[in-house]
N, C-alpha and C positions, 0 to 999 in steps of 0.2 A: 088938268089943274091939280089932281091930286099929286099928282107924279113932282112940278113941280113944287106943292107945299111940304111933300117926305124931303126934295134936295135942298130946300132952304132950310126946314127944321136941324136938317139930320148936319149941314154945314156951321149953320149957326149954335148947335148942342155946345158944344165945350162953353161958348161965351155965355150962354143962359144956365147950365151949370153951375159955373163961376161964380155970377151974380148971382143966384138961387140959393146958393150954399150958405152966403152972408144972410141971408133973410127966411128961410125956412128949414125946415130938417129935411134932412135924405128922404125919407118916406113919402114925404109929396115932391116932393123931385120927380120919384122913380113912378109916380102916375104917369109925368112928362113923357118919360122915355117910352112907358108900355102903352099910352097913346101913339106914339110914334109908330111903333113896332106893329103896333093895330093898321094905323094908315098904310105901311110897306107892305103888310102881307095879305090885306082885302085885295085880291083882285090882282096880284101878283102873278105871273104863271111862271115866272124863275124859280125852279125849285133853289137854289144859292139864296134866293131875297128871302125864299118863305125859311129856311135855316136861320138867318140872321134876324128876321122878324123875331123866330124863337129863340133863340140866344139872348138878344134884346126882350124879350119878358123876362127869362132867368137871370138875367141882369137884374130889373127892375125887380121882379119877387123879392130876391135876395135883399136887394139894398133897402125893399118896403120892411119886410120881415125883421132884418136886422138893425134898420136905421141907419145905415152906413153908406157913406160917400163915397167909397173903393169900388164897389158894381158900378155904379153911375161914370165913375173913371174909365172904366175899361170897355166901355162903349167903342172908340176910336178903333182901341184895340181890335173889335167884334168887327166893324165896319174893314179893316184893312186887312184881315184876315178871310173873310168873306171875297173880298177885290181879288187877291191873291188868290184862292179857289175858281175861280169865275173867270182870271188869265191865262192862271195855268191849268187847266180844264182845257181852254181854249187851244192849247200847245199840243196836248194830247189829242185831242178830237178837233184835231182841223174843219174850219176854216178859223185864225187866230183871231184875239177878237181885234186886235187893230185892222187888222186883212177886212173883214166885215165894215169894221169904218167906213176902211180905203174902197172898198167895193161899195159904196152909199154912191160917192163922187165920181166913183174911174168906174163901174162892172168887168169892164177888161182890162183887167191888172194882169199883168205882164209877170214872167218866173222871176225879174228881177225885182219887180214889186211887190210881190208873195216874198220872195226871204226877207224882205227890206223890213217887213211889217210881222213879222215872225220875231226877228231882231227884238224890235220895236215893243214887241209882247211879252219879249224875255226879258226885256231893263225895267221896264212897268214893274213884272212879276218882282224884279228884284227891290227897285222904289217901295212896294206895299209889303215886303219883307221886311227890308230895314227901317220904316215909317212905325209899322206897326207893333214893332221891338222898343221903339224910342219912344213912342205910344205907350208901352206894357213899363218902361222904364220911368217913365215921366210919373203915370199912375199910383205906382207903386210906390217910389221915394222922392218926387219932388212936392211944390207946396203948392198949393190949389193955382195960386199965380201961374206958377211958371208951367202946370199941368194944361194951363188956358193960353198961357202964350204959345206954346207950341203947337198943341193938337185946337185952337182956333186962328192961328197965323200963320205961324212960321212953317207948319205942315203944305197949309194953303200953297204959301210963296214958293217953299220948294217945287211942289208942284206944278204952278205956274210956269218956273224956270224948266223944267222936263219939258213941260210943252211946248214952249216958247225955243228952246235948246233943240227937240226934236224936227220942229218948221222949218229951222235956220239949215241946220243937217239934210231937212227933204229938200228943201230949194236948191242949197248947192249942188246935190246929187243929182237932181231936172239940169241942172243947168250942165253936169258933166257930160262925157261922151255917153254913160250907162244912165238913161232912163228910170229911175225912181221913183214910184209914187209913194 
């Protein structure tokens, strides 16, 4: 239950941000956040979530301390940089973490379903790269709107389409002569 209350919070942030901003100052916002960061890292045993839990209070300190809406910004940031650490981690110290997925459903994946999902790990890595630059870009010089359309939408939808683009890619590949989970 917790688990999913930190991925609704933590998906829905930019939009309650957004709205937040019109109606209170930064300072109670950033309770928001370092409530969050409490909930992710009670009980966590990923050292990666307990880093970003603590990032996400230096966040919130800063922008309590200062009164500033720019820490609260840059949460997305925290969060996709974190992803990025956590995939490609997973590159380095095999097994990737798509491979881990795909071994939930298949346990006997096959060498062509190991590099498949290696691949799979490295375009991720490269999505929370570029996401989380556009993220740091949006923060820094766009206007709270367009900060909330992307890092509460348009981020989403990208993502959605990775996913949705990656199934299309695994199905055809099952259905080639070469076996792909």
């Amino acid at each position: 239950m917790r688990s999913l209350l930190v991925g609704l919070l933590t998906a829905a942030y930019p939009l309650l941000v957004y709205f937040g901003l019109g109606r209170f100052e930064p300072r109670w916002l950033a309770l928001m956040l370092a409530g969050l960061a409490l909930l992710r890292a009670i009980g966590s045993p990923d050292r990666f979530w307990r880093w970003a839990a603590a990032g996400a209070l230096a966040l919130a300190g800063v922008s309590a301390l200062g009164n500033a809406a720019l820490p609260l910004k840059l949460y997305p940031v925290l969060v996709n940089t974190v992803l990025l650490c956590v995939f490609g981690a997973s590159l380095l110290h095999p097994p990737s973490a798509i491979e881990r997925l795909a071994r939930l459903r298949e346990p006997e994946l096959d060498a062509h379903g190991v590099a498949y999902t290696r691949r799979v790990t490295q375009v991720w890595c490269g999505f929370f790269l570029v996401n989380g630059g556009i993220a740091l870009a949006t923060g820094l010089w766009a206007s709270n709107a367009q900060w909330a359309l992307y890092n509460g939408l348009i981020s989403y939808l990208l993502m959605g389409l990775l996913l949705g683009g990656e199934w299309l890619v695994r199905q055809r590949l099952r259905h080639s002569p070469r076996k792909v989970s």
